[in-house]
C-alpha positions as CSV (number, residue, x, y, z in Angstrom):
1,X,0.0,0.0,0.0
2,X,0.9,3.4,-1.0
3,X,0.8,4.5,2.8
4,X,2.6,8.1,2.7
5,X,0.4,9.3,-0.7
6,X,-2.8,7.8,1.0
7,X,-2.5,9.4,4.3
8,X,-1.7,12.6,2.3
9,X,-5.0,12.4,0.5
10,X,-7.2,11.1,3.2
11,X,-5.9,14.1,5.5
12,X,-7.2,16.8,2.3
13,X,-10.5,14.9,2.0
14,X,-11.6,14.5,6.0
15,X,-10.9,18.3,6.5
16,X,-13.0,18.9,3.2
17,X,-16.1,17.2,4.0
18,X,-15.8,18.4,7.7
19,X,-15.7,22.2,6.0
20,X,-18.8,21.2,4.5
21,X,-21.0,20.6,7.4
22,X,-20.5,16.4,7.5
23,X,-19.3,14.5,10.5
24,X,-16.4,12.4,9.2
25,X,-14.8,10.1,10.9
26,X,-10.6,9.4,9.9
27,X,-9.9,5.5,9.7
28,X,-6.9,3.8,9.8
29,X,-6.6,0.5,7.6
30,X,-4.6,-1.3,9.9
31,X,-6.3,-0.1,13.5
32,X,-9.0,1.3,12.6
33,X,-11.1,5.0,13.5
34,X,-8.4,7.3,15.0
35,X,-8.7,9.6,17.7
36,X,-8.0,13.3,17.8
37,X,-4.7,13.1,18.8
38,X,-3.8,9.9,16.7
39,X,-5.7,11.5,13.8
40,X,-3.3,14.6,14.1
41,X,-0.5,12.6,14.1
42,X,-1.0,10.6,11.7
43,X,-2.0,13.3,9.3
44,X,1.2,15.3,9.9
45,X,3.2,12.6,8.5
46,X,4.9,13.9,4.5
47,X,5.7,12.0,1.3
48,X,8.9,10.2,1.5
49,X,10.7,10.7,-1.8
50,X,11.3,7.1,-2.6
51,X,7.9,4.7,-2.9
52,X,7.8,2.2,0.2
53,X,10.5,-0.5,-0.2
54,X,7.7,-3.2,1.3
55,X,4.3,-3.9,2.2
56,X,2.7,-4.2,5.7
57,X,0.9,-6.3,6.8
58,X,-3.1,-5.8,6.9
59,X,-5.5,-6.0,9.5
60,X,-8.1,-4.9,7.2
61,X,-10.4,-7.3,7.7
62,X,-11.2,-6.9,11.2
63,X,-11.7,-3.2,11.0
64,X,-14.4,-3.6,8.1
65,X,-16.2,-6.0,9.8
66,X,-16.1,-3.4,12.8
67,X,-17.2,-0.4,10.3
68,X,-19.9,-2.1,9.2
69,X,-21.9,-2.1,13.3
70,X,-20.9,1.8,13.2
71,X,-23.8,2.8,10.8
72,X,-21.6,5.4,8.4
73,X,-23.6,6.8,5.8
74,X,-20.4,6.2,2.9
75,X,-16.7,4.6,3.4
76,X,-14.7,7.4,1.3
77,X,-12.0,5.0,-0.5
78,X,-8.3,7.1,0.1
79,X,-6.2,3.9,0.1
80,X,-3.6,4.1,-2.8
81,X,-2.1,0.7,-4.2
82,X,-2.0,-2.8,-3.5
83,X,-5.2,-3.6,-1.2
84,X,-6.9,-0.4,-2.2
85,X,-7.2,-0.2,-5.6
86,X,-6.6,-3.3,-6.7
87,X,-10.4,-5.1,-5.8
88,X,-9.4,-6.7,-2.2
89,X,-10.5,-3.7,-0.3
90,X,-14.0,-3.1,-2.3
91,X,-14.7,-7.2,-2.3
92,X,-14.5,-6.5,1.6
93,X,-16.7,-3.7,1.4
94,X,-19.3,-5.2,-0.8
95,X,-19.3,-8.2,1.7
96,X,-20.7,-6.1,4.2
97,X,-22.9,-4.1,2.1
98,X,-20.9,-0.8,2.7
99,X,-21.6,2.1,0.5
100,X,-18.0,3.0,-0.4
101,X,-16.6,5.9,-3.3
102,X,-14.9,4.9,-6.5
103,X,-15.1,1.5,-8.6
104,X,-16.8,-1.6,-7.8
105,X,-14.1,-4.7,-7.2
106,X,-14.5,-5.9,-10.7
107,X,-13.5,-2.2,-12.4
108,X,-10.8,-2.0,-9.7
109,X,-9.0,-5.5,-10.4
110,X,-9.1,-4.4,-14.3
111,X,-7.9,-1.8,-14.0
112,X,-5.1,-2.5,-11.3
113,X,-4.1,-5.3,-13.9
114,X,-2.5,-3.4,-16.5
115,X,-2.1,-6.2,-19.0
116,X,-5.5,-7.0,-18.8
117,X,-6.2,-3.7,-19.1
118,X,-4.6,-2.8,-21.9
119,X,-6.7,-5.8,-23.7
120,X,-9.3,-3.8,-22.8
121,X,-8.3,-1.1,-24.4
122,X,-7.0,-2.8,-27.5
123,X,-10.5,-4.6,-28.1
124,X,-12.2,-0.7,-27.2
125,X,-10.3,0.9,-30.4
126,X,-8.2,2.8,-27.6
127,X,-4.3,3.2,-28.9
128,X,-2.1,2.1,-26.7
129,X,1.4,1.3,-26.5
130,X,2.5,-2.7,-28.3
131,X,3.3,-5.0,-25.1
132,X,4.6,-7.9,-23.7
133,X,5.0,-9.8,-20.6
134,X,7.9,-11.4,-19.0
135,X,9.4,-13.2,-19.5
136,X,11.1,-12.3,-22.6
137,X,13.6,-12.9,-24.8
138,X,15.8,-9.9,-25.1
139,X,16.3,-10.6,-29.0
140,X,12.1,-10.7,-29.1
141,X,11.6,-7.6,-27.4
142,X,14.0,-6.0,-29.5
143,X,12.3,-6.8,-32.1
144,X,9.2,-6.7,-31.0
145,X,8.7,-3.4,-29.0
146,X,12.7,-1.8,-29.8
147,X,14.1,0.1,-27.2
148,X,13.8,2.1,-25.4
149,X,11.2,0.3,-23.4
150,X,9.4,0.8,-20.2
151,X,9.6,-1.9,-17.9
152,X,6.7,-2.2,-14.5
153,X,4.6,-4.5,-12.3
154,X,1.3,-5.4,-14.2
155,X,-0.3,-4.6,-10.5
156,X,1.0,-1.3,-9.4
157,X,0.5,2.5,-8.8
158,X,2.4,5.4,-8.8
159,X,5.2,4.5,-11.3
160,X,6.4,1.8,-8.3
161,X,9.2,-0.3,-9.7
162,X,9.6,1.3,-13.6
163,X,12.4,1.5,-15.4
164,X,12.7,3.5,-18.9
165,X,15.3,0.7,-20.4
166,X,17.6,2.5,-22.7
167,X,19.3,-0.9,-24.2
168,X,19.1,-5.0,-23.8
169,X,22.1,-4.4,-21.1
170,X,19.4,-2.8,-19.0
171,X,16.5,-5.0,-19.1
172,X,17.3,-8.0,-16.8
173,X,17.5,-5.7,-13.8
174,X,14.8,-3.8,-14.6
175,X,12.4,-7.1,-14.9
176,X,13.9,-8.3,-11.5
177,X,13.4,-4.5,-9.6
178,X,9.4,-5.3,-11.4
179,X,9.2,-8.3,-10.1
180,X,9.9,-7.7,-6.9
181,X,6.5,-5.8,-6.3
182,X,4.2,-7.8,-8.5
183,X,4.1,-11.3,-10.0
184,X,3.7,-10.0,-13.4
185,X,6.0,-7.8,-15.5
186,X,5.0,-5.5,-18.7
187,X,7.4,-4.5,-21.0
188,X,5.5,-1.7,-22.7
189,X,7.0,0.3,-26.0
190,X,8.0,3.4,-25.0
191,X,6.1,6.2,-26.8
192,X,8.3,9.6,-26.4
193,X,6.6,12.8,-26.3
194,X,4.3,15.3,-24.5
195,X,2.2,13.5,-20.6
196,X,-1.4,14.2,-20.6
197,X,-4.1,13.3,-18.1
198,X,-7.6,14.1,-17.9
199,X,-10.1,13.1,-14.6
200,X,-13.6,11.5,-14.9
201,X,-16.0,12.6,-13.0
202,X,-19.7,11.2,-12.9
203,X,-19.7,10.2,-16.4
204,X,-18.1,13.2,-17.6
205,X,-14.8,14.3,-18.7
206,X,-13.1,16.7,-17.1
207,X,-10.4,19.3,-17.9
208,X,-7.3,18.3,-20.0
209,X,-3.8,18.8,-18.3
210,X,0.0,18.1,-19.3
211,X,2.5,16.9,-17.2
212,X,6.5,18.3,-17.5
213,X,8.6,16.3,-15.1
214,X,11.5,18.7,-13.9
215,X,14.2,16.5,-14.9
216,X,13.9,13.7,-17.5
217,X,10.8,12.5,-19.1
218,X,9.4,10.4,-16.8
219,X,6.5,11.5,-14.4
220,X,8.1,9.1,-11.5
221,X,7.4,8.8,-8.2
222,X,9.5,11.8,-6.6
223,X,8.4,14.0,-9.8
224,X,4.4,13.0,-8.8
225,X,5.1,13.7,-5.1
226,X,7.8,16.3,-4.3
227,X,7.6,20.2,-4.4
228,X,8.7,21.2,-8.0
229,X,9.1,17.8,-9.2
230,X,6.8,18.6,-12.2
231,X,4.9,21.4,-13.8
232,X,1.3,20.4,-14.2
233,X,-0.5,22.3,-16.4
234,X,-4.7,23.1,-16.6
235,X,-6.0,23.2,-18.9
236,X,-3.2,21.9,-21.1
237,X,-2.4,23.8,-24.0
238,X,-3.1,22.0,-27.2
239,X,-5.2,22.2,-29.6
240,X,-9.1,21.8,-29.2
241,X,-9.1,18.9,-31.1
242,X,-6.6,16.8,-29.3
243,X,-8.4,17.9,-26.3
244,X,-11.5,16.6,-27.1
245,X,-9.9,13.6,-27.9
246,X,-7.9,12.8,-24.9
247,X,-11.5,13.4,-23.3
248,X,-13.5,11.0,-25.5
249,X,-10.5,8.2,-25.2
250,X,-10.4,8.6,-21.5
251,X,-14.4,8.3,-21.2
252,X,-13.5,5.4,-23.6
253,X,-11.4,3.7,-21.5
254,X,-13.3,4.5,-18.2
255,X,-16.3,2.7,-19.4
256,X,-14.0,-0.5,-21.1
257,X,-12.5,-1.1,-17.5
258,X,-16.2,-1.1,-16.2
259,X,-15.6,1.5,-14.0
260,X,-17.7,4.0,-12.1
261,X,-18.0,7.3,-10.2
262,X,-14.2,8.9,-11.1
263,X,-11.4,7.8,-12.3
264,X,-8.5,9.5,-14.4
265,X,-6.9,8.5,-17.6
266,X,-3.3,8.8,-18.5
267,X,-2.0,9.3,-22.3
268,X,0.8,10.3,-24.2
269,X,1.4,13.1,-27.0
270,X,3.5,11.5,-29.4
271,X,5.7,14.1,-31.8
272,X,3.2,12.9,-34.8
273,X,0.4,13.9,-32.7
274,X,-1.4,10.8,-32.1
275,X,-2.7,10.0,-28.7
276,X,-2.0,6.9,-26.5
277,X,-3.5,4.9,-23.4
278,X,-1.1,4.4,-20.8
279,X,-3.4,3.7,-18.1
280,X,-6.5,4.9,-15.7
281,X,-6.3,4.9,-12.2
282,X,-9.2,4.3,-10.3
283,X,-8.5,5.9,-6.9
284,X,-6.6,8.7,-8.5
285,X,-4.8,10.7,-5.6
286,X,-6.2,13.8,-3.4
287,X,-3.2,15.2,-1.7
288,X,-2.4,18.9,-2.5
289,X,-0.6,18.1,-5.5
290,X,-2.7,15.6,-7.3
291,X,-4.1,15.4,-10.7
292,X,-8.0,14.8,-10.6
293,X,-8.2,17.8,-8.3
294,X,-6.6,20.3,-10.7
295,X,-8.9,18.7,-13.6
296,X,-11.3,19.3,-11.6
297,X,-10.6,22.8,-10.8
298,X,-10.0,23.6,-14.3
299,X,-13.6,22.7,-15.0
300,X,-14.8,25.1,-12.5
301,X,-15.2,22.2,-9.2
302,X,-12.9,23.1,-6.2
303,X,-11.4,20.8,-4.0
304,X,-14.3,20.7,-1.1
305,X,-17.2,20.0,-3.5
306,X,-15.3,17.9,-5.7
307,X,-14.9,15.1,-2.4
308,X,-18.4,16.1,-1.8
309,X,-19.7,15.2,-5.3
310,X,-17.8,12.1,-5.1
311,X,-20.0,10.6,-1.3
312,X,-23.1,11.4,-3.3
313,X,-22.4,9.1,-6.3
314,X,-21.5,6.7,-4.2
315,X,-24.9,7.6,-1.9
316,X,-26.9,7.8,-5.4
């Protein structure tokens, strides 16, 4: 689990909805509610510049089965990664009949799998980059995909465990560094050009933004999570049409992965202009820095009635 960036977006969202008049109550996965004091310092915890090197344990279980006698009105989902996004946590949810925001389990496990997802995609008419999985002869994925490829965990979030593999020198170790956080390893062509992302919002696309990582060209996990580490810019500035059509892929690609509520779709700009599907995330982060929330903004939602929006599609 993606503990730092989760804490980081549950702390925005609980004082949002308390701004707006509801009585919310801040829960952590592995305990369970918090209490003032633990909720304040829980919340006062940063983003460490390198992902998590391991995941925890999980007493997830128990504390669902314990939400579910509390009589909440809606679980608001701010659990990034393994666990949270990838089904578990919603198949849980669903067992107790708990209203809950974002994706059902079986959106969220498509999703989450990107291999699968990219089938998806493929079958949808949504371009996206050729792929393989390991493992792989290095010959075949030169000839194949060519390098530069991109190397990551089929289940992941937040760029955890990629690798932009420059030659065939570099792609053992980047497989193994995959492999170490997920069963399954895509090796994905690498399509050079301009980042875009746009945020789904109750069956509605949202603003278009562009992503310019402050060194390189990859929008990694310090560049998504550190002051300066990117310039992210709403409403991106290209040209109406490509616009439109980053917004009609990612509605595209929303509704292929049978999701629901929100999500936010990711897509490169390639120097001939044509547009392609990296991926969508389905629990998309709400820390100060994230993506939906600017999409949002740019569309004319701020941040407080955006998380409110979001309990009353999962209410409704």
């Amino acid at each position: 689990m993606e503990r730092d960036v989760s804490v980081a977006s549950g702390a925005q969202v609980v004082s949002a909805l308390r701004s707006r008049g509801h009585e919310v109550v801040a829960v952590e996965a592995e305990t369970g509610p918090l209490s003032a004091a633990d909720e304040a310092r829980v919340f006062a915890r940063g983003i460490d510049r390198l992902p998590p090197a391991a995941m925890r344990g999980s007493g997830l279980p128990r504390v669902i089965a314990d939400l579910a006698t509390q009589g909440f009105d809606v679980v608001f989902l701010a659990m990034h990664g393994t666990t949270g996004e990838d089904g578990t946590l919603q198949s849980l949810l669903d067992l107790y009949r708990l209203r809950y925001t974002g994706s059902g389990r079986l959106g969220s496990a498509l999703a989450w799998d990107k291999a699968i997802a990219k089938q998806l995609f493929t079958i949808a008419g949504i371009p996206t980059p050729a792929w393989r999985t390991a493992p792989a002869e290095t010959v075949t994925v030169e000839g194949e995909l060519g390098f530069p490829v991109i190397v990551k965990p089929s289940g992941q979030g937040s760029t955890v465990g990629l690798t932009k593999v420059a030659d065939a020198a570099g792609l053992p170790a980047a497989i193994e560094l995959a492999a170490s956080f997920d069963g399954e390893v895509l090796i994905e062509r690498y399509v050079p050009g301009r980042e875009l992302t746009v945020g789904i919002l109750g069956g509605e696309a949202l603003a278009v933004g562009e992503i310019i990582p402050a060194s390189g060209d990859l929008f990694d996990y310090e560049a998504k999570y550190q002051p300066g580490g990117a310039q992210e810019i709403f409403p991106a500035d290209v040209p109406a049409a490509v616009a439109e059509e980053v917004r009609r892929f990612g509605l595209a690609a929303h509704a292929a992965l049978r999701l629901t509520q929100y999500s936010r779709a990711d897509f490169r700009l390639d120097p001939q202009g044509r547009l392609w599907c990296l991926e969508v995330n389905t629990l998309p982060g709400l820390s100060p820095g994230s993506l939906l929330p600017k999409s949002a903004a740019a569309a004319g939602l701020g941040f407080d009635e955006l998380c409110e929006r979001i309990c009353r599609l999962a209410l409704g």
